[in-house]
Structures are given as C-alpha cells and as structure tokens.
N, C-alpha and C positions, 0 to 999 in steps of 0.2 A: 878232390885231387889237388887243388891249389893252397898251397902252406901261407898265402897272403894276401887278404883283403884287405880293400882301403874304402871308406866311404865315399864318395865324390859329389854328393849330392845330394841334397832333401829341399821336397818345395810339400805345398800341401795348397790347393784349388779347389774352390767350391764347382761342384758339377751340374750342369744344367743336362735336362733329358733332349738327347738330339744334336748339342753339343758338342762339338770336339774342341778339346782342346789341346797347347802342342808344347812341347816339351824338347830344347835343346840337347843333343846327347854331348856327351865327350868327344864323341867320332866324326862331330859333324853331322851326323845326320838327325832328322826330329823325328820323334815320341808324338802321336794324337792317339790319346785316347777319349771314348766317345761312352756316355750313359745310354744306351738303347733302348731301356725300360726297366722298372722295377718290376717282376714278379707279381702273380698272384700267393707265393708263399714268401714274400719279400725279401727275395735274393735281387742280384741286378745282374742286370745284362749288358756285358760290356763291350764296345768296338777297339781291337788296336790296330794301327800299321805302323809304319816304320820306313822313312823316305830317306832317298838319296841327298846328299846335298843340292842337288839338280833338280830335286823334287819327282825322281824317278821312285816307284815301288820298291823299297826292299823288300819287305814281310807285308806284303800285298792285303791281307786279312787274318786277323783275329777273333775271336768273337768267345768267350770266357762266359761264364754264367756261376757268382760266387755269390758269396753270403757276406752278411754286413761284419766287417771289420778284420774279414777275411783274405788274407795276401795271394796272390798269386806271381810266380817270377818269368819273366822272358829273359834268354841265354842266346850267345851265340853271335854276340857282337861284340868281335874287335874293336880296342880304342886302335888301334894302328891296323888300318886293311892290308897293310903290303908289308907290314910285321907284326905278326901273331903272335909273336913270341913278349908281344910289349906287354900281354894281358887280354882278357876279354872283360863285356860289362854285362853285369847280372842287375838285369833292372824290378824293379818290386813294386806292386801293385798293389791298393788297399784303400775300399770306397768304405765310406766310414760315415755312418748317416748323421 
C-alpha cells in the first residue's frame, strides 16, 4: 500500500549459535537477533525481540524457523512513534550459511 520505499540500511554479521547479536534501528530502538540451532533438515532457528530505547520489551519474542538464504520480514515499526505518518520500517532477515 506504500508508493515509497527507501533503503536505510544493509550490514551483514556472521552468526554464532546462542548468540545474539544487536542491530541499531532508525527509531532508536535495537534489532537482536539470535541463531538457536540449525535443524535436523538444515533450516535454522532463529530468536528476535526488539527493545525500547530504555531497553524495555517491545516485540518481546520471536522465534522464526527458515531455510538457508531464505528472508523473512518484521513490520510494524515506526521510524517516528508519536508520528506515524513519517513512515514505518520493514526489516528483512536472511541467514545465509
């Protein structure tokens, strides 16, 4: 429904299992996500949340189970909380052995 997207970011981290790692957003708040285990049919299992600047919970648990080189998108986060109208960020996921 949105006539314009803008990139805002590309990093690429090697993942360790058990590891979280964390991920500045636009909005202030930080990205961890975490490798939980590869699979027996070797997909992976992966941890997100998603914290306040205060380091309060936003998106308290995630837990995704995809396939190697396979994206998965989290939605639903304002770059501006107290104007929505600024846009939101569509963040994209994608563990890549």
């Amino acid at each position: 429904a949105y006539k314009t997207y803008k990139l805002i970011g590309k990093t690429s981290t090697p993942a360790k299992k058990g590891s979280a790692i964390s991920y500045p957003l636009a909005n202030g708040r930080t990205l961890q996500v975490t490798l939980v285990e590869t699979t027996a049919d070797n997909r992976y299992r992966v941890l997100t949340t998603i914290s306040e600047a205060n380091a309060t919970a936003y998106l308290k648990k995630l837990e995704v189970v995809l396939g190697p080189n396979e994206p998965f998108f989290l939605g639903g986060q304002y770059i501006d909380v107290k104007n929505p109208d600024k846009g939101g960020l569509v963040l994209g996921i994608t563990i890549r052995p």
